[in-house]
C-alpha positions as CSV (number, residue, x, y, z in Angstrom):
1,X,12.8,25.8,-13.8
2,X,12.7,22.1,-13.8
3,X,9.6,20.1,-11.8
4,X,9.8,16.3,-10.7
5,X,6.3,14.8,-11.2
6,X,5.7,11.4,-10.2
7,X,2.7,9.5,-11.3
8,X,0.9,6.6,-9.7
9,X,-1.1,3.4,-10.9
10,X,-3.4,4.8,-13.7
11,X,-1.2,7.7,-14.3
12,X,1.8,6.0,-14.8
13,X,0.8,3.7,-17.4
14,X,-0.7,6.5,-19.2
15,X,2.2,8.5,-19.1
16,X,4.3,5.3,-19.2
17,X,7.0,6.3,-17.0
18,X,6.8,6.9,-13.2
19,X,8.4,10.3,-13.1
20,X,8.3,13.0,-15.4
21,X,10.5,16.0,-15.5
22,X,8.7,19.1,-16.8
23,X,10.4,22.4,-17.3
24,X,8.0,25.1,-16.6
25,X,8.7,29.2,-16.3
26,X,9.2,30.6,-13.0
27,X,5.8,31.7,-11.0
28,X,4.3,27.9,-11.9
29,X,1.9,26.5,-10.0
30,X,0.5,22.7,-9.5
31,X,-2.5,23.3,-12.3
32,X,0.5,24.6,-14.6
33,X,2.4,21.6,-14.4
34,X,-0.7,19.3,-14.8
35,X,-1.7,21.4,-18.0
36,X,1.4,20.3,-18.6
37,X,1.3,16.6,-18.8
38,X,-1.1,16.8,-21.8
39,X,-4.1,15.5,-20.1
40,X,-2.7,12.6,-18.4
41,X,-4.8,13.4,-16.1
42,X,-7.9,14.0,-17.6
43,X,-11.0,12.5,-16.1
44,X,-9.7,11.4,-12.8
45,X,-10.3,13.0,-9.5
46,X,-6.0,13.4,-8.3
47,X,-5.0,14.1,-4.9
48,X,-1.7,16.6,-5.4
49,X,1.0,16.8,-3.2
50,X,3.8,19.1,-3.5
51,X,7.2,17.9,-1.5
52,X,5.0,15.0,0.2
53,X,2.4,17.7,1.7
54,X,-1.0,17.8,0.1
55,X,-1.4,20.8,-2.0
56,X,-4.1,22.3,-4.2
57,X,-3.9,23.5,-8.0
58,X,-3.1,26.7,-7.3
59,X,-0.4,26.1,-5.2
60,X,3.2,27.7,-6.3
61,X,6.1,25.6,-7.6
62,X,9.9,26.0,-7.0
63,X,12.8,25.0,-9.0
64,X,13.3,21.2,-7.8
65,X,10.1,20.5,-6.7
66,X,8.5,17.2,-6.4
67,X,4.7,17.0,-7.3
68,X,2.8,13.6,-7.1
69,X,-0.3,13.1,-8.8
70,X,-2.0,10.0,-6.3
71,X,-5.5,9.0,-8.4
72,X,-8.3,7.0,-6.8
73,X,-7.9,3.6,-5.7
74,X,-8.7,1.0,-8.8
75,X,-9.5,-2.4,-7.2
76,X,-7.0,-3.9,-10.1
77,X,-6.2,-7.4,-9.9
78,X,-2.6,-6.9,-9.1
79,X,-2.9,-5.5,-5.8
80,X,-5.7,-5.6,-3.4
81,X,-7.0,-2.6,-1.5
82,X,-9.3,-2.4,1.0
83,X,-10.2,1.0,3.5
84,X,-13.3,1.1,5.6
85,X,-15.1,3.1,8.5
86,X,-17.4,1.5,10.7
87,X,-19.4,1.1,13.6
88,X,-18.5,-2.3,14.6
89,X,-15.9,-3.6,15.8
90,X,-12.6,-4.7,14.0
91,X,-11.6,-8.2,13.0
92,X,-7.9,-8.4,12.7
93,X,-7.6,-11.9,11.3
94,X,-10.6,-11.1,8.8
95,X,-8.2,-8.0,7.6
96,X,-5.5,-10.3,7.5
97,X,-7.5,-12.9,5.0
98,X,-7.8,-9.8,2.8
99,X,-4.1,-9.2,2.5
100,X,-3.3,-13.0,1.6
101,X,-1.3,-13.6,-1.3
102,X,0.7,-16.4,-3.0
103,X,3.5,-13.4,-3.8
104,X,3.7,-12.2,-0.4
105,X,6.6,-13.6,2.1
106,X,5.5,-11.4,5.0
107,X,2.0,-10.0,6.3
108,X,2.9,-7.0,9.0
109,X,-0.4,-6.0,10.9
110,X,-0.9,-3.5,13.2
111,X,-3.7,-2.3,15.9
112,X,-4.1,1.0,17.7
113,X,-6.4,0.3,21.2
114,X,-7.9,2.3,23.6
115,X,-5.6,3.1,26.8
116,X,-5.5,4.7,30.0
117,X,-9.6,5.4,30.1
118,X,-12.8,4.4,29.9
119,X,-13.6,4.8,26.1
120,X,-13.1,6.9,23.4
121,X,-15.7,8.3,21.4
122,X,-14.7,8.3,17.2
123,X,-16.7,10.9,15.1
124,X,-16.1,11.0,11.5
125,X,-16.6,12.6,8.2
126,X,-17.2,9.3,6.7
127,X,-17.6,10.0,3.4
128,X,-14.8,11.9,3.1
129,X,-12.5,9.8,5.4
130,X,-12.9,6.1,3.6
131,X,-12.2,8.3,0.6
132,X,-9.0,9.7,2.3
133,X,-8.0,5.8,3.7
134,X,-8.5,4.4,0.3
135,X,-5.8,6.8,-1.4
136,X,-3.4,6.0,1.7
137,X,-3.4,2.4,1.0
138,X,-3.6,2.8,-2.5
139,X,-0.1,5.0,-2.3
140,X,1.5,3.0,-0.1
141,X,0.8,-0.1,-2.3
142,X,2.5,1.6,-5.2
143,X,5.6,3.2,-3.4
144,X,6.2,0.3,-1.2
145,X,5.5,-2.3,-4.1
146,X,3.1,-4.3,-2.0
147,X,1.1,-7.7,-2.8
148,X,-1.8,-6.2,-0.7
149,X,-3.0,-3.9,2.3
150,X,-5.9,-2.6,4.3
151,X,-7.0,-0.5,7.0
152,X,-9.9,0.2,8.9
153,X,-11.2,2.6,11.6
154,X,-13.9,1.9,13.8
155,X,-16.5,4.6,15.1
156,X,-18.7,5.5,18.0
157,X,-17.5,4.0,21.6
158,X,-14.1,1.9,21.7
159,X,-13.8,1.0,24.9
160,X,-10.9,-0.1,26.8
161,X,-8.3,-2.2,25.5
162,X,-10.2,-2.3,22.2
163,X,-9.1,-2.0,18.6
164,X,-10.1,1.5,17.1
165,X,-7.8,1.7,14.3
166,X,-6.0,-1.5,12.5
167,X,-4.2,-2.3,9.5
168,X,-2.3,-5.2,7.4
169,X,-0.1,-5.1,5.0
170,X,1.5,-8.0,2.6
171,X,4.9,-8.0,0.7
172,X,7.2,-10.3,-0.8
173,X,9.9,-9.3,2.5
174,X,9.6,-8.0,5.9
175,X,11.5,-4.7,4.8
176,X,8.6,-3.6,2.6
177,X,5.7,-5.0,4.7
178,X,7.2,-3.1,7.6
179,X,7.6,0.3,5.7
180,X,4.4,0.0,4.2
181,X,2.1,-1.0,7.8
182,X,4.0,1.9,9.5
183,X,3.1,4.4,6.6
184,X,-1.1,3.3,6.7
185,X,-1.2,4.1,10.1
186,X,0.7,7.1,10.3
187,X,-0.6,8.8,7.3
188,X,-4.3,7.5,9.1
189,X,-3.8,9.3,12.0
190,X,-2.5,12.3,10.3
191,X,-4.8,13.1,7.2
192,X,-7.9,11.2,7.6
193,X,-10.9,13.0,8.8
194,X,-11.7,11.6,12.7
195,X,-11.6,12.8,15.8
196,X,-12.1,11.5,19.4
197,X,-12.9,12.3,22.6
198,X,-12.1,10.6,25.8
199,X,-14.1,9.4,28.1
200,X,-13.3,8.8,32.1
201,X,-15.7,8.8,34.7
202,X,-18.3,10.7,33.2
203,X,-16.1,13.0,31.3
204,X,-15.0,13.6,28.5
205,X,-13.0,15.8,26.5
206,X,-11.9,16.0,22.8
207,X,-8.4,15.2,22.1
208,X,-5.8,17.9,19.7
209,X,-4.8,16.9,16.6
210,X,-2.7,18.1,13.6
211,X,-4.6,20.2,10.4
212,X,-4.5,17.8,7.9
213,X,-3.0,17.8,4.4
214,X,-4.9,20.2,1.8
């Protein structure tokens, strides 16, 4: 059966293409298809994803799949990258200075603010959660062909009408710098490890979510 695999920043150059199409016996699974590649992979700590949904190695493969290997974010020259949690709060026009760039014909920003009640309370695996924001932005940089983007999520109270999640983006057009922004914060709110509660008169009560992305 035949496997898409699409490679990323680092990856791709080492494989020299950004897709690669592997044929591989039926019963394959994500570790099989890496093995595979003949260790273009070797040494860095990938994030899979089988058909855009986070997988692990042992996942199973079907005939016309799409796996993407997404490695850690570089900090290379050519594109900026910037992810951060924090306790303060958020400066949209210093996030904006990060995304400058001489290439870049539009900057897209975008802020999500508390609403409706008193505060919400952010907890966070941080560790794991600026890990998870810097391999958003990093991906959307590469599929979106981005000059430069970055996102950050505050923690503790947000009270409201204030920023608690914010992002900008740079590209040479509007189509891309749109496409890109709206990715970062949907991918944010979807994979990255935070949770809140809300807070009204005294109470409080944590809001559902989705599972994330394995």
């Amino acid at each position: 059966m035949e496997v898409t695999v699409r490679l990323f920043a680092v990856l791709r150059e080492r494989a020299g293409a950004r897709e690669v199409t592997l044929e591989l016996p039926d019963g394959a699974r994500v570790r099989d298809a890496i093995a595979a590649l003949d260790g273009v992979a070797d040494g860095l700590p990938v994030v899979m994803a089988v058909n855009r949904e986070y997988a692990r190695e042992d996942a199973p493969l079907g005939a016309g799949d799409e796996l993407a290997l997404i490695p850690p974010v570089s900090g290379g020259a050519t594109a900026v990258a910037h992810a951060r949690v924090t306790d303060g709060p958020l400066s949209l026009d210093a996030l904006v200075e990060r995304v400058r760039d001489p290439r870049a014909g539009a900057v897209v920003t975008f802020q999500g603010v508390t609403r409706e009640v008193e505060r919400l309370d952010y907890e966070a695996y941080v560790e794991m959660a600026e890990e998870r924001l810097a391999q958003i932005v990093a991906a959307a940089i590469e599929r979106h062909g981005l000059c430069a983007a970055a996102a950050e999520h505050r923690l503790g109270p947000v009270p409201l009408s204030e920023p608690s999640v914010a992002v900008a983006v740079s590209a040479p057009h509007r189509g891309e710098a749109f496409a890109g922004a709206r990715e970062l914060i949907d991918r944010i709110k979807a994979e990255a490890p935070i949770w809140k509660r809300e807070v009204d008169g005294g109470e409080g009560r944590w809001v559902d979510g989705t599972r994330p992305g394995l």
